[in-house]
C-alpha positions as CSV (number, residue, x, y, z in Angstrom):
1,X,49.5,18.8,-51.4
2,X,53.2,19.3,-52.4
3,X,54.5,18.7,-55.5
4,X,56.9,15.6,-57.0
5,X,59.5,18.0,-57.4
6,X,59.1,20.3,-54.2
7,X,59.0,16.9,-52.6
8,X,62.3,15.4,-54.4
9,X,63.8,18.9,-53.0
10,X,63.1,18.3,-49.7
11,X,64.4,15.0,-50.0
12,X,67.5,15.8,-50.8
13,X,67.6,18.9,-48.5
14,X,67.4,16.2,-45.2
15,X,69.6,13.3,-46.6
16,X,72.1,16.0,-47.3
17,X,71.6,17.2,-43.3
18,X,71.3,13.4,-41.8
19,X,75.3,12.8,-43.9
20,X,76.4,15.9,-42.6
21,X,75.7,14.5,-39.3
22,X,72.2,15.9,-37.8
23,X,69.3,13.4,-37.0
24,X,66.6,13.2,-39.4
25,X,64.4,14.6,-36.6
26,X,65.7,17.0,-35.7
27,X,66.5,18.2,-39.9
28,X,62.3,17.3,-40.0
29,X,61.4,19.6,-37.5
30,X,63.6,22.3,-38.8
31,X,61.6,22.9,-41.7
32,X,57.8,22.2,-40.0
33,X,58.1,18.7,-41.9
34,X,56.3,15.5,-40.0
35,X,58.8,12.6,-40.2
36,X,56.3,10.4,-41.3
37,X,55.3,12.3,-43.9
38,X,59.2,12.3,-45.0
39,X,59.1,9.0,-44.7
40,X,55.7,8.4,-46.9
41,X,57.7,10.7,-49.6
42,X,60.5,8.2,-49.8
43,X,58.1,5.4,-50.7
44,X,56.8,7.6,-53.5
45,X,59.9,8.6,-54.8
46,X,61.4,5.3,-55.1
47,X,58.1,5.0,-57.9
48,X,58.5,8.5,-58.6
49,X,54.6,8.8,-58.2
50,X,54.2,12.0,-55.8
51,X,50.7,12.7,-54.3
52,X,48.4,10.2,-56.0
53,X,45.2,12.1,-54.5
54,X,44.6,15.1,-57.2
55,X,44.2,11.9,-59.9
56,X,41.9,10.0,-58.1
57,X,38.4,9.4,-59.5
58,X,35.7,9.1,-57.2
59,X,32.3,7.8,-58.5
60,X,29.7,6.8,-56.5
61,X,28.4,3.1,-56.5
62,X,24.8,5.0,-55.9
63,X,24.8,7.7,-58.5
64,X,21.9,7.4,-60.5
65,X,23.2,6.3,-64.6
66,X,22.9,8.7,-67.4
67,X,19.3,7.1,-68.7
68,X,17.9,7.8,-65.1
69,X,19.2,11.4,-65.3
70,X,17.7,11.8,-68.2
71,X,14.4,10.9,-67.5
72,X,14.7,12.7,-63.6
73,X,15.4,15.9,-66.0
74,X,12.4,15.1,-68.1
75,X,10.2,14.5,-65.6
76,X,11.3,17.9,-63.4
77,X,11.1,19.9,-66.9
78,X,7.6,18.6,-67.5
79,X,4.7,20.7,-68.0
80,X,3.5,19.5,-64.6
81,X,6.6,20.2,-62.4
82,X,8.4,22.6,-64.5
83,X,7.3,25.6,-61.9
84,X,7.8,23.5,-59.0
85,X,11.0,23.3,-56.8
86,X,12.3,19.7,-55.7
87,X,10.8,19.8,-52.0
88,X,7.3,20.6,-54.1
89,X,8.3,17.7,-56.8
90,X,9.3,15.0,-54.5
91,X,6.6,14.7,-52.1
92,X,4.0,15.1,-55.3
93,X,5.7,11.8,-56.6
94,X,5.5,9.9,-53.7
95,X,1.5,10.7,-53.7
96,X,1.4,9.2,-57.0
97,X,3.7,5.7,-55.7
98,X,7.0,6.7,-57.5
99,X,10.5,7.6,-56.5
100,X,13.0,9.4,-58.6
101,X,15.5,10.5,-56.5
102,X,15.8,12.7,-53.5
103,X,15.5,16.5,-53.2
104,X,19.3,16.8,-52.6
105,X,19.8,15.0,-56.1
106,X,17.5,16.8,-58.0
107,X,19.0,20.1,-57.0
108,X,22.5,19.0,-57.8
109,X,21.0,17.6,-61.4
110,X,19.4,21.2,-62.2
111,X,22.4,23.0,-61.2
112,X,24.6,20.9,-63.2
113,X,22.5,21.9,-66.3
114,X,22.1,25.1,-65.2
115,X,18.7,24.8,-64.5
116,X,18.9,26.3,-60.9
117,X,17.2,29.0,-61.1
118,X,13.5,30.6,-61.2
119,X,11.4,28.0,-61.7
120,X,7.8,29.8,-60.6
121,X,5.2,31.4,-62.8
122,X,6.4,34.6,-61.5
123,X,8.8,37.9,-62.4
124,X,12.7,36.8,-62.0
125,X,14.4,39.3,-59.8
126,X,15.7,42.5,-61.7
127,X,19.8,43.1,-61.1
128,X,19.7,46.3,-58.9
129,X,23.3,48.6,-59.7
130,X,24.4,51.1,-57.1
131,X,23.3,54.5,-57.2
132,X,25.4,56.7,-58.8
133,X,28.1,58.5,-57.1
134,X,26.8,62.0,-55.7
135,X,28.7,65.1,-54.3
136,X,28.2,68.5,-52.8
137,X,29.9,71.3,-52.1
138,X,27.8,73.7,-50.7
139,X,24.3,73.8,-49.4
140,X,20.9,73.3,-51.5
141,X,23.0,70.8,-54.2
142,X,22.0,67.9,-52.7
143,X,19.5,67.0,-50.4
144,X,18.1,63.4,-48.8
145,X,14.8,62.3,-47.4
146,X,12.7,59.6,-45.7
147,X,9.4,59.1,-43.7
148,X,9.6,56.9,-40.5
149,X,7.0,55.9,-38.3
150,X,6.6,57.3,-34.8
151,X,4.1,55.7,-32.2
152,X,0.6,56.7,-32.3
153,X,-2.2,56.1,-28.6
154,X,-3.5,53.2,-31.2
155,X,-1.8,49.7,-31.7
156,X,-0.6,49.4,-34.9
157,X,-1.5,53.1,-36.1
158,X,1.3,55.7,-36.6
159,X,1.9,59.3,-37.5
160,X,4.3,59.3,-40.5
161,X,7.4,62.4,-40.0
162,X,8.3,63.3,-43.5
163,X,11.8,64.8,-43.1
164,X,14.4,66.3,-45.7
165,X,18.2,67.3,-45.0
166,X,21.0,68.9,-46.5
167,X,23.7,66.7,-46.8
168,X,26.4,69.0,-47.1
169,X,25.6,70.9,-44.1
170,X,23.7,68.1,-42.4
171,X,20.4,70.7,-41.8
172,X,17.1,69.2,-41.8
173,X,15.6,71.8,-44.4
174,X,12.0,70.9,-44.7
175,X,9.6,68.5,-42.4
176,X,6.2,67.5,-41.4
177,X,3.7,65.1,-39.6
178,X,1.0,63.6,-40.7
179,X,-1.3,60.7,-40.3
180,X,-0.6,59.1,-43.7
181,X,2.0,58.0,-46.0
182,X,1.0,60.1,-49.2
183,X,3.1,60.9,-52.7
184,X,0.9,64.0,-52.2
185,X,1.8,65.2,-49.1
186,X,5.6,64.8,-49.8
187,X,5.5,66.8,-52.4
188,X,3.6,69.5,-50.8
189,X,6.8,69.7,-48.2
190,X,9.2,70.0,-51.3
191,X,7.4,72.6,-52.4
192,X,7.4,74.7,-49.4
193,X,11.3,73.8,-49.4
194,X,11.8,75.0,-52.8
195,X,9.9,78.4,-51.9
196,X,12.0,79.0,-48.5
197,X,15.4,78.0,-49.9
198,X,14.8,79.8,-52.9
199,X,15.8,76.5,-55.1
200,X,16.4,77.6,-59.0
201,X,15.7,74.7,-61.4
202,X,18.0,71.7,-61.6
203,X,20.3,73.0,-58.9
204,X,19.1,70.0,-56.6
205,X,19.3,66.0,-56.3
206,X,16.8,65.1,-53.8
207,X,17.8,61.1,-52.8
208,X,15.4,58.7,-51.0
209,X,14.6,55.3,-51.0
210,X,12.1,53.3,-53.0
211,X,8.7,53.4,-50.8
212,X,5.9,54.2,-52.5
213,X,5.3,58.0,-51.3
214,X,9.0,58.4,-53.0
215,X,8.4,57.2,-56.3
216,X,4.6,58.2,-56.2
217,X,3.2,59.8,-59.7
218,X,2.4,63.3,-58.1
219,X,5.7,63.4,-56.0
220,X,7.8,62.8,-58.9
221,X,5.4,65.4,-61.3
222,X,6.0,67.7,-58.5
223,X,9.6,67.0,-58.7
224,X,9.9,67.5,-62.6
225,X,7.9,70.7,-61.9
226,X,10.3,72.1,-59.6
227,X,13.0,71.0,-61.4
228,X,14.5,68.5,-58.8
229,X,16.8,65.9,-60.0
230,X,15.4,62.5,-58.1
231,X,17.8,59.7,-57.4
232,X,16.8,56.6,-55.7
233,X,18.3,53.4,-53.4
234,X,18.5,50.2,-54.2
235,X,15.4,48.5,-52.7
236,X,16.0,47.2,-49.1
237,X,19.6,48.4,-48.9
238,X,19.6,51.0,-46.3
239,X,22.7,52.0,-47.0
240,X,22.3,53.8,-50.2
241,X,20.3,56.4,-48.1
242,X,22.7,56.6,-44.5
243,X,22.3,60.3,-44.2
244,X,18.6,59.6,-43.4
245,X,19.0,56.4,-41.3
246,X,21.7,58.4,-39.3
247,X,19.2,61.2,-38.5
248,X,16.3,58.7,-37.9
249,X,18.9,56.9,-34.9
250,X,19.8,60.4,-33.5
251,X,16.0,61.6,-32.9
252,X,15.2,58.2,-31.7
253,X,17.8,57.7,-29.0
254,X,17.3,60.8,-27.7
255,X,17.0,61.3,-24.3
256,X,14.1,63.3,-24.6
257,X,12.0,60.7,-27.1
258,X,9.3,60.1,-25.3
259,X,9.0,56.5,-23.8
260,X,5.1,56.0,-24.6
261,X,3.5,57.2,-28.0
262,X,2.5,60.5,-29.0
263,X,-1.3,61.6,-27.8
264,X,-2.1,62.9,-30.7
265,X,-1.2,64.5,-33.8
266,X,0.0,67.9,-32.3
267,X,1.8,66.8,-30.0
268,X,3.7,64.5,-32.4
269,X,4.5,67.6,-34.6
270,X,5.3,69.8,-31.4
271,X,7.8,67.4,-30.1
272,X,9.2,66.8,-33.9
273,X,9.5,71.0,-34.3
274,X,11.6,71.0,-30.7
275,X,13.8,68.4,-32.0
276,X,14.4,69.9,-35.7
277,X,15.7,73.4,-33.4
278,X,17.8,71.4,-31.2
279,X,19.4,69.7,-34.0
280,X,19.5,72.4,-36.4
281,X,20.6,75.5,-34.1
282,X,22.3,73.6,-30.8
283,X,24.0,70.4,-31.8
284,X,27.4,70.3,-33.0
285,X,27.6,67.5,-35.5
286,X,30.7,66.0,-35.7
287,X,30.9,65.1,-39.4
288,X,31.1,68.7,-40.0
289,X,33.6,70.3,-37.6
290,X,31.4,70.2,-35.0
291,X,29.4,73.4,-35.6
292,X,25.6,73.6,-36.1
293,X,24.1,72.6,-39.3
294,X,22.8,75.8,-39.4
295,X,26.2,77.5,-39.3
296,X,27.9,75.6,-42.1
297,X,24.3,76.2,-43.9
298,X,25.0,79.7,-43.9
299,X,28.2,79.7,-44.9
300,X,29.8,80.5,-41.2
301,X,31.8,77.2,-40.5
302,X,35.1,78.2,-42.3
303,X,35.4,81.8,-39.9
304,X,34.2,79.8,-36.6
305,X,37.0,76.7,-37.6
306,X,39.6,79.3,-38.1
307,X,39.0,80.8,-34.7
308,X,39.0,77.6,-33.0
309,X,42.4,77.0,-35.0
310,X,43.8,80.4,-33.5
311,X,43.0,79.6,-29.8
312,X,44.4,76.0,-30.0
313,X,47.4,77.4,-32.0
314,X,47.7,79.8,-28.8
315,X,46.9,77.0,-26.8
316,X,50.2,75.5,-28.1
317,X,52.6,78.5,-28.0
318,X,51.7,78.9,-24.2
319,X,52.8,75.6,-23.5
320,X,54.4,73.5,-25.9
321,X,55.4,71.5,-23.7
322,X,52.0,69.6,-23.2
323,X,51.6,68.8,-27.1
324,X,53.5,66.2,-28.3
325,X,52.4,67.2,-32.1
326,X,50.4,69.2,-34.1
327,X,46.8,70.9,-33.1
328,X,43.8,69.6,-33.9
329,X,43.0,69.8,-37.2
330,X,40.0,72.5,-37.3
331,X,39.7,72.7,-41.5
332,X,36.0,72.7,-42.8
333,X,34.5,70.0,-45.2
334,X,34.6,70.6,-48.6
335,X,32.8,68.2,-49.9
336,X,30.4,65.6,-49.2
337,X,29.8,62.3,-50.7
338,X,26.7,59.9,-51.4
339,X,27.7,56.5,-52.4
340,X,30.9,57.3,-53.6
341,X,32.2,54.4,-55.9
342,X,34.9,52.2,-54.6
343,X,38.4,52.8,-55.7
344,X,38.4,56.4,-55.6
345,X,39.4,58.8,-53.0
346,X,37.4,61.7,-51.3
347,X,39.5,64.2,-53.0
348,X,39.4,63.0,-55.8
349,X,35.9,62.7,-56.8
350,X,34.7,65.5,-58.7
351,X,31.2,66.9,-58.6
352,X,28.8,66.0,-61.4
353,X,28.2,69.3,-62.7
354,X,24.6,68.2,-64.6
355,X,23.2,67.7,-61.5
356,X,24.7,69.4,-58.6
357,X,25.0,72.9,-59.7
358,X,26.2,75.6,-57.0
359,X,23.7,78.2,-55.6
360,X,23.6,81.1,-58.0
């Protein structure tokens, strides 16, 4: 929609082109401008009226009057149907021989008086906010965890691998097997990770999502007793907890996952363990410079970085003729980020120095 004085513009833009001796046309199509449209436009100037449509008032000859909306809200309000949706009100009506309106109706009416909303006998949803923004820059500061299932010889039975990483070096630092999803058992594995890693009181965050094993009573005492910080997803948003999921897809589409389920226990936890030394000592993870998570864990990523630098560098003085800029950038991570908030750079996010204290 154009307005009256764009349109008296444009107007006068053509008639000045069609006197200075081009076809109205050709001075239409100039500017993207149908020539009946131009024409429509010199009807409404002559009344000086412009685009008529952003005034018109449409009312339905159907709508229902304000006495019948009244009584539709009364009724849908009422004692009987005030937990009910429509598509439970309107067929409940008919039963009894009346007719109010239709479903699409009464939703519009409720909406209009803001009424749209939860109408059951039940607990509204609670907002859920983001975590907060999380940071490390060095290993045992901040760690994440999750259970998954992996197949068991019985349908619909699994064995439950409780596995915690490092997220600044990416190294799976504690895990287990077991038959059962148990607050009790998850705790027993953070124990054991606090007594290998040597964790000191409030130096950690441990993330994870909201299952019940996570925010069970004894995994969170044995939290508070270690002195692990706890910090939790968003129900059903996997993405508060990617570190996790990411692991979960790499030990899945292994090549070596086996194709039919575990036979039993052991060899569920023997197949896990093989995995855990692949990952840990072999693979070269890619978010971290490609060198093992156990290398950057111990602190050995920024000398093995520099050396590849120095070859490449090398590489380059050799024959500069084959690199048409600079080497590959070899620097280490610094630091790592969980949820970061939007708006604010990598490098500019500083760690929260309550909870992620470095490693004495």
């Amino acid at each position: 929609m154009t307005a009256l004085p764009q349109r008296q513009n444009v107007l006068a833009l053509v008639a000045e082109a069609v006197e200075a001796g081009a076809r109205q046309e050709q001075a239409c199509a100039a500017i993207n401008l149908s020539e009946r449209t131009l024409q429509r436009w010199q009807d409404d100037a002559r009344t000086t009226v412009g685009d008529r449509r952003p005034a018109r008032v449409q009312k339905p000859v159907n709508a229902l009057s304000e006495r019948e909306r009244e009584r539709l809200l009364m009724v849908v309000n009422s004692k009987e149907f005030g937990h009910l949706p429509p598509s439970q009100i309107v067929p409940r009506l008919a039963d009894r021989g009346e007719y109010l309106a239709s479903e699409s109706t009464i939703y519009r009416l409720l909406k209009r008086h803001g009424q749209l909303a939860h109408r059951r006998a039940e607990k509204p949803p609670k907002p859920r906010s983001k975590p907060r923004a999380l940071s490390a820059t060095g290993p045992n500061q901040l760690f994440s965890w999750d259970i998954t299932y992996l197949p068991s010889p019985v349908r619909g039975s699994f064995f439950y691998l409780y596995l915690f990483m490092d997220i600044f070096s990416r190294k799976i630092v504690g895990w287990q097997v077991y038959d059962a999803e148990c607050s009790a058992l998850a705790g027993a594995v953070m124990r054991d990770i606090c007594a290998r890693e040597r964790i000191a009181p409030e130096q950690v965050v441990l993330h994870s999502d909201n299952g019940a094993p996570m925010k069970g009573a004894t995994m969170l005492a044995t939290l508070q007793a270690l002195g692990v910080m706890p910090s939790f997803s968003r129900p059903a948003v996997s993405n508060d907890n990617p570190y996790s999921e990411a692991l979960f897809k790499t030990m899945k589409y292994r090549p070596a996952y086996p194709a039919r389920p575990f036979a039993d226990l052991m060899a569920a936890r023997q197949w896990v363990g093989n995995f855990v030394y692949w990952y840990n000592a072999e693979h070269r993870h890619s978010a971290i410079g490609f060198v093992t998570p156990e290398q950057r864990h111990a602190g050995l990523d920024a000398a093995l970085l520099r050396e590849r630098s120095a070859v490449y560098q090398a590489a380059k003085a050799l024959h500069p003729n084959r690199w048409s800029g600079d080497v590959r950038n070899w620097q280490p991570v610094e630091i790592v980020h969980l949820n970061p908030e939007n708006g604010h750079s990598l490098n500019s996010m500083e760690v929260d120095q309550h909870t992620l204290k470095k490693a004495a």
